[in-house]
C-alpha positions in Angstrom: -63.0 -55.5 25.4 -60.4 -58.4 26.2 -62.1 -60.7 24.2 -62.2 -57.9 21.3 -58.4 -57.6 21.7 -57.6 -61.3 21.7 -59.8 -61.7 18.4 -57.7 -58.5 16.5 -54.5 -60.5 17.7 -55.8 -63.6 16.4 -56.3 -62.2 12.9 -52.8 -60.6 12.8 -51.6 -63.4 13.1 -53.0 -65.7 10.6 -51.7 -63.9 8.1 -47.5 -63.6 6.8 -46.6 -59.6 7.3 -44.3 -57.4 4.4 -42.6 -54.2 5.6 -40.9 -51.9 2.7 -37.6 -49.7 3.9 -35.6 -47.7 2.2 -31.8 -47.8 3.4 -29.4 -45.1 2.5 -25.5 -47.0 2.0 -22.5 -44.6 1.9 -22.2 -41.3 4.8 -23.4 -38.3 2.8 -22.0 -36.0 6.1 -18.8 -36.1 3.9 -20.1 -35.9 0.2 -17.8 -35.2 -2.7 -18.2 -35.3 -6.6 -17.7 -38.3 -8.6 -17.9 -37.1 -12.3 -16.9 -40.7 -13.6 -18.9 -44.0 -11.9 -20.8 -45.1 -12.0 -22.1 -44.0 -15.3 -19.1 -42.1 -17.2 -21.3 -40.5 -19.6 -18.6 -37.6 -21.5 -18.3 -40.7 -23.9 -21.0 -42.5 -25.6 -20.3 -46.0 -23.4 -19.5 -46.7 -20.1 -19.7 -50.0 -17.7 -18.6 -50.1 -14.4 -19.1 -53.1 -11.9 -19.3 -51.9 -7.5 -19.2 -54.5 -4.8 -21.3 -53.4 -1.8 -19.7 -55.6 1.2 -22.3 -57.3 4.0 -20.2 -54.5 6.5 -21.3 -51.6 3.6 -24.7 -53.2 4.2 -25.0 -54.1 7.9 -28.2 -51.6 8.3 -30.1 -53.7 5.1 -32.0 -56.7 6.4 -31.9 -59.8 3.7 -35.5 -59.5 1.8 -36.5 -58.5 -2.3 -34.7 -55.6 -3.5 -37.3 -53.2 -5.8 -35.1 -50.3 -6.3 -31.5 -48.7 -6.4 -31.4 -44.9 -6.5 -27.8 -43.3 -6.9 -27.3 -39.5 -5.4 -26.3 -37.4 -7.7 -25.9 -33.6 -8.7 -26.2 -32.0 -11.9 -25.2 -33.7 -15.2 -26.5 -33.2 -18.9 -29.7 -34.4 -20.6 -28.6 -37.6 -22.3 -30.8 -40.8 -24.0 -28.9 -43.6 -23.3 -29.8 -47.5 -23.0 -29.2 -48.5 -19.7 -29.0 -52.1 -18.5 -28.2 -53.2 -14.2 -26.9 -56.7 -13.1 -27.1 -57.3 -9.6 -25.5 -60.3 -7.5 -25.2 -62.0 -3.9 -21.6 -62.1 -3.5 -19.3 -62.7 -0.7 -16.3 -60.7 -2.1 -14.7 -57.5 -0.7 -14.1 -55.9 -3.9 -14.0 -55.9 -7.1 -11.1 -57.7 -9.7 -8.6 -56.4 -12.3 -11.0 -57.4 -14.9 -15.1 -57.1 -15.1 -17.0 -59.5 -13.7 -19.3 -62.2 -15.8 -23.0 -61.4 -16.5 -23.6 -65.4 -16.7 -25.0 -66.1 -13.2 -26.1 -62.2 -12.6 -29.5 -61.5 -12.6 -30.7 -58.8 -14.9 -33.0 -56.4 -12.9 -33.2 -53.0 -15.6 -33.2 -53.0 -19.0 -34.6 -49.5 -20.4 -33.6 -48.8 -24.3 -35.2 -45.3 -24.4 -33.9 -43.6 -20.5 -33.7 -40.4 -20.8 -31.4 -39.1 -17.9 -32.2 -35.7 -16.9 -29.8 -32.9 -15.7 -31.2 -32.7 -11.9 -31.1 -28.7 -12.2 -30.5 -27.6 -8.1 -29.2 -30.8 -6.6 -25.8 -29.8 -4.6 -23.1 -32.6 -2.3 -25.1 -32.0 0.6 -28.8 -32.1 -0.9 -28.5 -34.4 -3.9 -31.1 -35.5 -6.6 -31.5 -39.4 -7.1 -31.0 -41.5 -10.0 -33.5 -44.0 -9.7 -33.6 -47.7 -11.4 -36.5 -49.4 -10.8 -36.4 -53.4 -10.9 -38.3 -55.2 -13.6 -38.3 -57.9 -11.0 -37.5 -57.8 -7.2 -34.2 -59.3 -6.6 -33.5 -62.1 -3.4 -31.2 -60.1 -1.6 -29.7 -62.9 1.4 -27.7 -60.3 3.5 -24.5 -60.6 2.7 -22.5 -58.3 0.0 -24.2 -57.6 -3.4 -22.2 -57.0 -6.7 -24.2 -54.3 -9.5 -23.2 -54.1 -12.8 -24.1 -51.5 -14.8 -23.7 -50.3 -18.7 -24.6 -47.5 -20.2 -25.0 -47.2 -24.1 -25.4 -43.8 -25.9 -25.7 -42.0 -29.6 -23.6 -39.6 -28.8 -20.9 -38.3 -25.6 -21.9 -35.2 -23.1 -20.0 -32.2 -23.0 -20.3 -32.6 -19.4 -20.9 -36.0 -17.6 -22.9 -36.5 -14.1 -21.8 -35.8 -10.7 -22.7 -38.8 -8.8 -22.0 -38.4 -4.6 -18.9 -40.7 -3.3 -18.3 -41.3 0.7 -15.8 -38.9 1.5 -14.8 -41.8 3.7 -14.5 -44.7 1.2 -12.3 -43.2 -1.3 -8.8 -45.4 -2.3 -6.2 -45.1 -4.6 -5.5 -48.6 -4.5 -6.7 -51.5 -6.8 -8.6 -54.3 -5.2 -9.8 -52.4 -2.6 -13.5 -50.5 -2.8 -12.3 -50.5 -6.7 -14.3 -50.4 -10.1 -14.1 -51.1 -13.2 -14.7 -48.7 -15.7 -15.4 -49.7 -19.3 -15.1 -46.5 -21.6 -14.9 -45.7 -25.7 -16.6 -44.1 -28.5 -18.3 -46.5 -29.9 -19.6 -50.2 -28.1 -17.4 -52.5 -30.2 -14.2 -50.1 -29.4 -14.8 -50.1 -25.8 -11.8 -50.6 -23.6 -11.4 -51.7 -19.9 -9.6 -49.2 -17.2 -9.0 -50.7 -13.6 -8.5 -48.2 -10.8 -9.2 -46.7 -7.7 -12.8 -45.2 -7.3 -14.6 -43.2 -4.8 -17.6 -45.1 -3.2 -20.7 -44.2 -4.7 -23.6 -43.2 -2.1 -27.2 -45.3 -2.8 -30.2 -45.8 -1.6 -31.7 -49.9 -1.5 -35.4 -50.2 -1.2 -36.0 -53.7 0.6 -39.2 -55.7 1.3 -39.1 -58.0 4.3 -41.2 -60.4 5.7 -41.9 -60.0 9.7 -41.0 -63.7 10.7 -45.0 -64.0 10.9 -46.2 -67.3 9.5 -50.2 -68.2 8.3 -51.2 -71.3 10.6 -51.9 -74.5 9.5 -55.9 -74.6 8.5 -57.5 -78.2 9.3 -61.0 -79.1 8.4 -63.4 -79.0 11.1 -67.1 -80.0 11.2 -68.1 -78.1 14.6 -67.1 -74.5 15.1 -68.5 -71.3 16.4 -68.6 -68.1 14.3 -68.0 -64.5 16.3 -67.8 -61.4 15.0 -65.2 -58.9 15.1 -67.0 -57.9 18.6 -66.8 -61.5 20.4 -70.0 -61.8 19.7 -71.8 -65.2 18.5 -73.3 -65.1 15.0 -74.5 -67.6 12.9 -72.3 -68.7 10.1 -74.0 -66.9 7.0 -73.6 -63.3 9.4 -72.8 -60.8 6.7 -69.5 -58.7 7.1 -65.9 -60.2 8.7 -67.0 -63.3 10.8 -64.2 -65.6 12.6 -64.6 -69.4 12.8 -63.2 -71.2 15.9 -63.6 -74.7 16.8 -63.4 -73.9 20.8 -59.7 -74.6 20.8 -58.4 -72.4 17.8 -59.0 -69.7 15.1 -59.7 -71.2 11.4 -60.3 -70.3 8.1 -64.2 -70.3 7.4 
């Protein structure tokens, strides 16, 4: 039985380990309605730029970011194009004027998103707006700045509730701010700066356990067991382990 044991441990740890966890930012024990970021979609354009700070983001461990999923409650149908930038960033907040997309990396890009009206949702159970990444992003665990535009046909008679933190709303520019870029058509867009409530999301991260494969040397005399201790010769079928009396190798 030991030796069983100590053969199942030695297999684990040949081998690097990925754990996927979803981590919910923002207190949703004090939710409140955000008709305006980050997507303002009563006209046909919007942009808006967030800055999630490593304190906002002390419960997500550094690892490749799949997915961002805003709460949100209600809305109307609309078929937009929706494109998200995402960052590292060390900054607290956000400036006066939007951020450059030059070193961002692009992680959505959808030209046909149809947005749906989340019929049911309410503050205190919302729906989730979910963006899916075209490719994982290298989160390092400090703050990470999203940038998001939105560009539509036409303007909604009524735009989307996202949830804010109750507790992270400010009046005050440069502080938990956003940018929100707004117009009626894309080339007529204008910039507004101002105080914004904190938009509640949910990162899906995939770690790695610290769990590294060994190195694997070529060795001429080894011993083959299988997954019961038990000698075997080397062409055993089914899961054989190769040691050469001192370690575990690859076959």
């Amino acid at each position: 039985m030991k030796k069983s044991l100590l053969i199942a441990a030695m297999m684990l740890a040949g081998a690097t380990m990925f754990a996927q966890e979803t981590v919910m930012v923002g207190d949703l024990s004090r939710p409140m309605p955000q008709s305006s970021f980050p997507i303002w979609t009563y006209y046909e354009c919007s942009e808006s730029e967030m800055v999630y700070t490593a304190d906002d983001l002390i419960n997500l461990d550094a690892g490749a970011i799949s997915k961002m999923e805003f709460a949100v409650i209600g809305g109307q149908d609309l078929h937009t194009h929706m494109t998200l930038w995402v960052e590292n960033t060390e900054d607290t907040s956000v400036g006066d004027t939007p951020c450059s997309t030059d070193n961002m990396q692009m992680v959505y890009d959808n030209s046909d998103l149809y947005l749906k009206k989340y019929d049911g949702a309410t503050k205190d159970d919302p729906a989730y707006m979910e963006f899916a990444f075209t490719e994982p992003f290298q989160y390092t665990g400090g703050g990470i700045r999203v940038r998001m535009a939105s560009i539509s046909s036409y303007y909604c008679g009524s735009t989307f509730n996202f949830v804010a933190d109750g507790n992270k709303i400010t009046q005050h520019a440069g502080t938990k701010n956003g940018v929100i870029k707004y117009g009626y058509t894309q080339a007529g867009m204008n910039y507004k700066s101002g105080g914004t409530q904190f938009p509640v999301v949910k990162f899906t991260v995939t770690k790695t356990t610290g769990i590294t494969a060994p190195v694997v040397e070529d060795v001429k005399e080894v011993t083959y067991y299988n997954v019961y201790g038990q000698k075997v010769d080397a062409n055993t079928k089914g899961l054989i382990i190769a040691s050469d009396g001192k370690k575990f190798i690859n076959k």
